[in-house]
Gaussian input, Z-matrix of N, CA and C with variables (Angstrom, degrees):
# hf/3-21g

backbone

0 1
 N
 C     1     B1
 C     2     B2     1     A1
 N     3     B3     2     A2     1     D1
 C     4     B4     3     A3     2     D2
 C     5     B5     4     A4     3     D3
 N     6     B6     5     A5     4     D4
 C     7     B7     6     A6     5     D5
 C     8     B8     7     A7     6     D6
 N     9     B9     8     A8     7     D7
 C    10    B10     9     A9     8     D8
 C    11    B11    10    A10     9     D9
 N    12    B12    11    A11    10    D10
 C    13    B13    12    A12    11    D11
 C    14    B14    13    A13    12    D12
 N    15    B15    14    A14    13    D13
 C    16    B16    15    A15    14    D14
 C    17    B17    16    A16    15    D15
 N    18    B18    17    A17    16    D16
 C    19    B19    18    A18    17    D17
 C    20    B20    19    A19    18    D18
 N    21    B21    20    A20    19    D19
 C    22    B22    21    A21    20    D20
 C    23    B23    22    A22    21    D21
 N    24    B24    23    A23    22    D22
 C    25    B25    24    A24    23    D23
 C    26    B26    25    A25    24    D24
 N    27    B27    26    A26    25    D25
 C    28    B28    27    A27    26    D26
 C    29    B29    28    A28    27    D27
 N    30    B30    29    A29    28    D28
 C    31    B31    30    A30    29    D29
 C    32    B32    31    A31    30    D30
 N    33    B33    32    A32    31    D31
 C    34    B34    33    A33    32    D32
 C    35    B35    34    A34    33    D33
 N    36    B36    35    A35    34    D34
 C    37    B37    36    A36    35    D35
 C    38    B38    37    A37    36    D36
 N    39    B39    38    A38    37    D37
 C    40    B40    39    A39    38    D38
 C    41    B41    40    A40    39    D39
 N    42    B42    41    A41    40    D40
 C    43    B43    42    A42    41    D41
 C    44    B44    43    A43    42    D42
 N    45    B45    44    A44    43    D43
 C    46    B46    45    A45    44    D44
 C    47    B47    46    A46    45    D45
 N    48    B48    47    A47    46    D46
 C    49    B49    48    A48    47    D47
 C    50    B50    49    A49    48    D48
 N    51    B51    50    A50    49    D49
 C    52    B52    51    A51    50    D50
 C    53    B53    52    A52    51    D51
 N    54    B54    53    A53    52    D52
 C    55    B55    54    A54    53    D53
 C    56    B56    55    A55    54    D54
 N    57    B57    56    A56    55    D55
 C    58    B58    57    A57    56    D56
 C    59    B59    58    A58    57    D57
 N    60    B60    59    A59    58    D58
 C    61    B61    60    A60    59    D59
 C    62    B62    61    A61    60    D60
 N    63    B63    62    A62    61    D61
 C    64    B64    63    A63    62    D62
 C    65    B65    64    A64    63    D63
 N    66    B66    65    A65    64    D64
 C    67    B67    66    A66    65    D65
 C    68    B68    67    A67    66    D66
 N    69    B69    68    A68    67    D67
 C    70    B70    69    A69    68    D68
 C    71    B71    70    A70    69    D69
 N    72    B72    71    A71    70    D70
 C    73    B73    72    A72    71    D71
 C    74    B74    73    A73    72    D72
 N    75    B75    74    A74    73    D73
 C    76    B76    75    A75    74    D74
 C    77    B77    76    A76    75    D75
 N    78    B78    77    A77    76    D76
 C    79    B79    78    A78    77    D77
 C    80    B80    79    A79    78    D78
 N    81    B81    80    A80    79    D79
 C    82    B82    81    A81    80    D80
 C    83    B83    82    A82    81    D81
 N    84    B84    83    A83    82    D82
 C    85    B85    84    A84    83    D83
 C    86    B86    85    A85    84    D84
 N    87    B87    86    A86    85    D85
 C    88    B88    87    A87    86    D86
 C    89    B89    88    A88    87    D87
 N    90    B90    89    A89    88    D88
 C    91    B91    90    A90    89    D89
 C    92    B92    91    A91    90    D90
 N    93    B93    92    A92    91    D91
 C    94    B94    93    A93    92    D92
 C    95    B95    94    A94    93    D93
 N    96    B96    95    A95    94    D94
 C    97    B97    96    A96    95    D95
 C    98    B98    97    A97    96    D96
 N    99    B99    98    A98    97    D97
 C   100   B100    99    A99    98    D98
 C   101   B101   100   A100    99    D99
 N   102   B102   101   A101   100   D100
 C   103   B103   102   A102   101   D101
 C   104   B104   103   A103   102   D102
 N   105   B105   104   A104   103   D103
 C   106   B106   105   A105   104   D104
 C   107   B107   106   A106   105   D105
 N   108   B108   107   A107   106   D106
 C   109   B109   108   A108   107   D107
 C   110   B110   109   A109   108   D108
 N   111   B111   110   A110   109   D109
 C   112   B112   111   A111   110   D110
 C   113   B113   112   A112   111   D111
 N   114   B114   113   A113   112   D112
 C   115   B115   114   A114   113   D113
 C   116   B116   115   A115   114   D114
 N   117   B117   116   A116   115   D115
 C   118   B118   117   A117   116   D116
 C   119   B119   118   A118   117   D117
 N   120   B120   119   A119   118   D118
 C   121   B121   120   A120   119   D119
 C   122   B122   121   A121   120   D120
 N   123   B123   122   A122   121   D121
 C   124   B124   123   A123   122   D122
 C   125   B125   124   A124   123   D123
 N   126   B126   125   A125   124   D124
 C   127   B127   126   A126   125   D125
 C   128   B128   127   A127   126   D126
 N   129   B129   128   A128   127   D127
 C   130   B130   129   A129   128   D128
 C   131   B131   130   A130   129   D129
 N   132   B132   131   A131   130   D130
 C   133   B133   132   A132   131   D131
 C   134   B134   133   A133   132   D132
 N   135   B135   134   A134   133   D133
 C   136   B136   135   A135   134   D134
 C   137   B137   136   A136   135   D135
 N   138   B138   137   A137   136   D136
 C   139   B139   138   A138   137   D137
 C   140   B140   139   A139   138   D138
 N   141   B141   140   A140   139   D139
 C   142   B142   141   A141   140   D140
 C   143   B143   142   A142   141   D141
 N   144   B144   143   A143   142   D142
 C   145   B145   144   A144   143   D143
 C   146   B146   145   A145   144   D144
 N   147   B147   146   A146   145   D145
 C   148   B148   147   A147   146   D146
 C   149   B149   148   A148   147   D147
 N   150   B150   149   A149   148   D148
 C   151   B151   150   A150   149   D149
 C   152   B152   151   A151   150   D150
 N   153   B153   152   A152   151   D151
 C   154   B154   153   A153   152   D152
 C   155   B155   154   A154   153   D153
 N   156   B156   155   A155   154   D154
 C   157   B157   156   A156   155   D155
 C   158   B158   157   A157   156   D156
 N   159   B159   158   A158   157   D157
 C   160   B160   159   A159   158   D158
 C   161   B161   160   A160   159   D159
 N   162   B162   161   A161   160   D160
 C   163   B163   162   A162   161   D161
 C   164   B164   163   A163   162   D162
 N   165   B165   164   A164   163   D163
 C   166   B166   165   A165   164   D164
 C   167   B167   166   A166   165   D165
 N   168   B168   167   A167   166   D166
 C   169   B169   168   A168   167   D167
 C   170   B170   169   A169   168   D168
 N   171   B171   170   A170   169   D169
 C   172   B172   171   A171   170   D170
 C   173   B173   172   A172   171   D171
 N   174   B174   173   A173   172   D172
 C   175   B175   174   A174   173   D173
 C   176   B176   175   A175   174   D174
 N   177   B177   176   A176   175   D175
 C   178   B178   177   A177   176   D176
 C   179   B179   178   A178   177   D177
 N   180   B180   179   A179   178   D178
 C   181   B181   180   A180   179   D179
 C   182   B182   181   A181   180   D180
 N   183   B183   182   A182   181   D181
 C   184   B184   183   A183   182   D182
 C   185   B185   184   A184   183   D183
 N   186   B186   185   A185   184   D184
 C   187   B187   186   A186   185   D185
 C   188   B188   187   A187   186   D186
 N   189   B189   188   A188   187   D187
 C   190   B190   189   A189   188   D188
 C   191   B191   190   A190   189   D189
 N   192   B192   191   A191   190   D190
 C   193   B193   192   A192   191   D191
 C   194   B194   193   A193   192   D192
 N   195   B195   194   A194   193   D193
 C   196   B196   195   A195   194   D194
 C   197   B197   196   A196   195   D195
 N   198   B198   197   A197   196   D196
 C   199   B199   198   A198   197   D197
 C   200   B200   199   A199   198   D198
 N   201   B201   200   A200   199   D199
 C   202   B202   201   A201   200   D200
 C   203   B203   202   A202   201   D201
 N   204   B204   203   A203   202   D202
 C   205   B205   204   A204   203   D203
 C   206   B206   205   A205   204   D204

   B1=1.4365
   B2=1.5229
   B3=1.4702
   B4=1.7975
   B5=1.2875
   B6=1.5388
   B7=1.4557
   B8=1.5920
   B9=1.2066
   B10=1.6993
   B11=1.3827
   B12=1.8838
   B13=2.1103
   B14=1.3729
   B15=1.2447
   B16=1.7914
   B17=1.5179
   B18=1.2046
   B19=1.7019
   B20=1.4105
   B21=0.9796
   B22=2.1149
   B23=1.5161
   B24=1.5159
   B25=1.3976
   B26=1.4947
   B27=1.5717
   B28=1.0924
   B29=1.5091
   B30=1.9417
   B31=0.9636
   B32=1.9033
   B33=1.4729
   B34=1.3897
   B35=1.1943
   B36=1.5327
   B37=1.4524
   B38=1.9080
   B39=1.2857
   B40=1.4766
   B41=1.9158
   B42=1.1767
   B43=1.6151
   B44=1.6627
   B45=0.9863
   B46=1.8643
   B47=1.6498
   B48=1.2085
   B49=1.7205
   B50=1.5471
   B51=1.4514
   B52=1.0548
   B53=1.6287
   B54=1.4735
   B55=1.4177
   B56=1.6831
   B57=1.3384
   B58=1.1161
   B59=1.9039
   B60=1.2696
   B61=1.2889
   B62=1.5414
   B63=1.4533
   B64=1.3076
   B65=2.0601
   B66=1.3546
   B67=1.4120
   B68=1.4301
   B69=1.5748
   B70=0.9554
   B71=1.5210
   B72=0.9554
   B73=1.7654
   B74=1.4645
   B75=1.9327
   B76=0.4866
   B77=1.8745
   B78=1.0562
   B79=1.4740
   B80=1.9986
   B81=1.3695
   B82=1.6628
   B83=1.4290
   B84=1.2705
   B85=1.1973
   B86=2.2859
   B87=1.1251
   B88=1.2589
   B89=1.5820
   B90=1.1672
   B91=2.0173
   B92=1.4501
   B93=1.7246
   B94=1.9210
   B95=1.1574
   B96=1.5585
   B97=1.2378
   B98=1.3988
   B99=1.5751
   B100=2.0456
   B101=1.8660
   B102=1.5629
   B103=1.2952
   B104=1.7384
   B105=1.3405
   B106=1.6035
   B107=1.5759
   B108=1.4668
   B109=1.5927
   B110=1.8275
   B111=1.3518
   B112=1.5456
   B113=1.7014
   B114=1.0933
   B115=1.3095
   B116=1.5987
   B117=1.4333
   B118=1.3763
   B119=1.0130
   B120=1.5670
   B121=1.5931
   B122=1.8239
   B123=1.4093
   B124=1.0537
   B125=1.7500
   B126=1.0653
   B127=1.6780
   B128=1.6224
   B129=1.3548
   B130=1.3340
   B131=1.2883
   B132=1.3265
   B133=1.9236
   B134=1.2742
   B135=1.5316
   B136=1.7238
   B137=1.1818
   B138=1.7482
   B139=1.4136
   B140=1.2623
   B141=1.8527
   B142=1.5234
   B143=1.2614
   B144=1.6388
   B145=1.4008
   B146=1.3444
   B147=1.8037
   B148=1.1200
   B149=1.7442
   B150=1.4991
   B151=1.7108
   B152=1.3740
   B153=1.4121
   B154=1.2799
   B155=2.3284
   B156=1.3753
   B157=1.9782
   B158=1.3630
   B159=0.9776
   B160=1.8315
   B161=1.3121
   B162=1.2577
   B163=1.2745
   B164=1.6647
   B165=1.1734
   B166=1.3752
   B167=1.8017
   B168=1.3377
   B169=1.6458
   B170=1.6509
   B171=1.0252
   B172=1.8278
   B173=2.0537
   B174=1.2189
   B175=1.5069
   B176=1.6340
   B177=1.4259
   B178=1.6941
   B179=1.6146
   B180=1.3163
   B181=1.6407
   B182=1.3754
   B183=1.3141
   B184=1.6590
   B185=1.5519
   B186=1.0621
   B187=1.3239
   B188=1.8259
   B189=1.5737
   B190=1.3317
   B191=1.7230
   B192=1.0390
   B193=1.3912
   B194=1.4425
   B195=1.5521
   B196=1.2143
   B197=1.6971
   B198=1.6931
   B199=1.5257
   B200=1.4955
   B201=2.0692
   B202=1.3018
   B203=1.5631
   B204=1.7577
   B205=1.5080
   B206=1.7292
   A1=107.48
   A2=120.81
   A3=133.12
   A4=75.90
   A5=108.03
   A6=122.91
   A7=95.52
   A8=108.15
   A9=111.12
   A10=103.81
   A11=89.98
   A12=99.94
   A13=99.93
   A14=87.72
   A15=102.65
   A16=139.23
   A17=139.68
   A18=110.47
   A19=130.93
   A20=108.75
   A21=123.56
   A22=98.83
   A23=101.26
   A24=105.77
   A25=110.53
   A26=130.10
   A27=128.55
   A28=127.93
   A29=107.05
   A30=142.24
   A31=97.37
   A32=125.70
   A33=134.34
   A34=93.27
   A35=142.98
   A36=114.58
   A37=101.36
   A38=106.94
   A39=129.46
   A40=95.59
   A41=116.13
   A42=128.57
   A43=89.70
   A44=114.87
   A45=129.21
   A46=85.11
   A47=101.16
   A48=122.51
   A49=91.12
   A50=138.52
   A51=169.04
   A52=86.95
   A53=117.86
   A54=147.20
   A55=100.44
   A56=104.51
   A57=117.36
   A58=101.12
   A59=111.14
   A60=119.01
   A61=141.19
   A62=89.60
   A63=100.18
   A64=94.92
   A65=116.54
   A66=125.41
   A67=128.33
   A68=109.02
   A69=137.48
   A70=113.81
   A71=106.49
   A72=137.98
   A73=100.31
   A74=120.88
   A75=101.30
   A76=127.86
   A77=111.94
   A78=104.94
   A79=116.19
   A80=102.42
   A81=95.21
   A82=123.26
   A83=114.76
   A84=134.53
   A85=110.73
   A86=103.43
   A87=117.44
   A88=110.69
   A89=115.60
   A90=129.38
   A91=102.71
   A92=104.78
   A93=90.90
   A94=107.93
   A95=121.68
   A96=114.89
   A97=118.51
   A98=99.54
   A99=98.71
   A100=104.01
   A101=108.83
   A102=104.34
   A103=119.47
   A104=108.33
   A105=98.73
   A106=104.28
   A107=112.87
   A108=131.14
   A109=82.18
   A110=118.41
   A111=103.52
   A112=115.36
   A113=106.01
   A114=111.71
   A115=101.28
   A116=111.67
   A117=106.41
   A118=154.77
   A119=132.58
   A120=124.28
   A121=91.78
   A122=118.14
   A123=132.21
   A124=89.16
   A125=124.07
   A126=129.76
   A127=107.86
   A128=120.98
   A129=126.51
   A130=103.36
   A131=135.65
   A132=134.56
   A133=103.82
   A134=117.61
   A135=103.09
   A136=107.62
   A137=117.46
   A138=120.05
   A139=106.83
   A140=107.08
   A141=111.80
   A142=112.35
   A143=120.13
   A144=100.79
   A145=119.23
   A146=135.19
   A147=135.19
   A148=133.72
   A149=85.20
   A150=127.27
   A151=109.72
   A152=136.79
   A153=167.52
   A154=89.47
   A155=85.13
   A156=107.96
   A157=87.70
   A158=146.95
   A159=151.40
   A160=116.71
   A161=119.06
   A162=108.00
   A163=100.72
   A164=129.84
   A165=132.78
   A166=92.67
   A167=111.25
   A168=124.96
   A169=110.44
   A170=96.05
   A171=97.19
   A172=108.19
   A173=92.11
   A174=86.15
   A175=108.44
   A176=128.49
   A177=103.50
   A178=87.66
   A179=97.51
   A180=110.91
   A181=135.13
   A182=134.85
   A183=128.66
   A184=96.48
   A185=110.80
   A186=116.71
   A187=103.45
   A188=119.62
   A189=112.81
   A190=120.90
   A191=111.28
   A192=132.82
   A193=122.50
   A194=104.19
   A195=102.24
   A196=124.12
   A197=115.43
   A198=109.63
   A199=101.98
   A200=118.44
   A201=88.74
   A202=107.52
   A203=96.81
   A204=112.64
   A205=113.72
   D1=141.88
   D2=-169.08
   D3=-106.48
   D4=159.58
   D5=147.88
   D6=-149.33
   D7=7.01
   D8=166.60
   D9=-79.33
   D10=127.72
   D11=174.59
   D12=-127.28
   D13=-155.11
   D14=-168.53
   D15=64.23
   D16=-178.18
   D17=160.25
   D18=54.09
   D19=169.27
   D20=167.95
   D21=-52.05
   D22=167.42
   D23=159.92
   D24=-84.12
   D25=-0.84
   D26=176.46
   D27=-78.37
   D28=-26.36
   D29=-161.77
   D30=-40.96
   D31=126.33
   D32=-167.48
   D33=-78.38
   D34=-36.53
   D35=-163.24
   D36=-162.57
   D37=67.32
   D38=-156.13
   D39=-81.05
   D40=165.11
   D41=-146.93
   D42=-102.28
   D43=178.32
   D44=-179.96
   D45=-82.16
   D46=172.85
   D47=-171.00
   D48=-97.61
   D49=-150.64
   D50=-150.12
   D51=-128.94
   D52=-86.31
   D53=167.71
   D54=-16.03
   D55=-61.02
   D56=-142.13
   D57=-79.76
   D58=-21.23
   D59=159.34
   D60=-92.57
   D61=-6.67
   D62=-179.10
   D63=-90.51
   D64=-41.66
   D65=162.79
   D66=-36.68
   D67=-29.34
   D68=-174.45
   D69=-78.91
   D70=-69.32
   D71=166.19
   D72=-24.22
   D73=-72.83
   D74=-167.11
   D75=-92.89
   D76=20.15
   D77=160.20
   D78=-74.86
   D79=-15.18
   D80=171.77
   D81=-54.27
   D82=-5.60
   D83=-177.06
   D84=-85.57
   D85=-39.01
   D86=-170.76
   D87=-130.29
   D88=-1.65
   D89=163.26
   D90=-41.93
   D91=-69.62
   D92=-159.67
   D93=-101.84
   D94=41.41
   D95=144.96
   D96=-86.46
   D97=-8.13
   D98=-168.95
   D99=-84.75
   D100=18.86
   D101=177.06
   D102=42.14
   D103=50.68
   D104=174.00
   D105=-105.65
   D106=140.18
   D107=-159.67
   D108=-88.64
   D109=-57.23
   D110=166.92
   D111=-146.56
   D112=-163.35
   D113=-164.51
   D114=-132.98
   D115=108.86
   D116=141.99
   D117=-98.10
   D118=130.57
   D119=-128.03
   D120=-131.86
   D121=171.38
   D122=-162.82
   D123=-107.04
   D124=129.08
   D125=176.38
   D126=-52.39
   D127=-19.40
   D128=-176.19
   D129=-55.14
   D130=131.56
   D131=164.11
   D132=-37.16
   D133=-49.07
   D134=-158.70
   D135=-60.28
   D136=-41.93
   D137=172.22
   D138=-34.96
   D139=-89.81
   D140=-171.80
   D141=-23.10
   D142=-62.34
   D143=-158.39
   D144=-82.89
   D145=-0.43
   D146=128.68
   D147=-3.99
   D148=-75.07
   D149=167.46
   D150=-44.45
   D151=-52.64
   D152=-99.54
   D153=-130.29
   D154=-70.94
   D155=-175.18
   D156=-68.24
   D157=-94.70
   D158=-167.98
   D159=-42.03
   D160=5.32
   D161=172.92
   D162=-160.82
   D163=153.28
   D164=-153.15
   D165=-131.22
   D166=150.67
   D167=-179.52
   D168=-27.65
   D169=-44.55
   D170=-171.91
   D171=-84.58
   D172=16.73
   D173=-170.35
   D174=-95.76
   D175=-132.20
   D176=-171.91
   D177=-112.59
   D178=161.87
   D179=166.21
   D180=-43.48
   D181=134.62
   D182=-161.13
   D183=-108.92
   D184=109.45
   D185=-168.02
   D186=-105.71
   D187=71.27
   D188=176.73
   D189=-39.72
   D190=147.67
   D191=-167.41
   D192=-152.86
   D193=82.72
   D194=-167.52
   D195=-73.86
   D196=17.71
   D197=174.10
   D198=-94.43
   D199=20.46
   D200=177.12
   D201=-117.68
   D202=33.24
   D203=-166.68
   D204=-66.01

């Protein structure tokens, strides 16, 4: 599943979709039941801001990691 929009398909570091945030959104609903101590995220925005919608301030730490670019 993409939730990368905007731009080429070449585009290096392209924004969440419309879709792709609203998808997002709603896993905040069912996130901290999956018990994760943290989250490692891809430095890409779409990641972060994935990371960002699915999980709310009190949830675990986003520990970017850029070898999962």
């Amino acid at each position: 599943m993409s939730h990368a929009g905007g731009g080429s398909r070449h585009e290096h570091d392209p924004y969440l979709t419309e879709e792709g945030e609203r998808q997002a959104a709603s896993w905040r609903a069912v996130a901290p039941g999956w018990g994760a101590e943290a989250l490692l995220c891809s430095p890409l925005r779409r990641c972060i801001r994935t990371a960002l919608l699915a999980f709310d301030a009190a949830g675990p730490p986003i520990e970017l990691t850029p070898s999962l670019r």
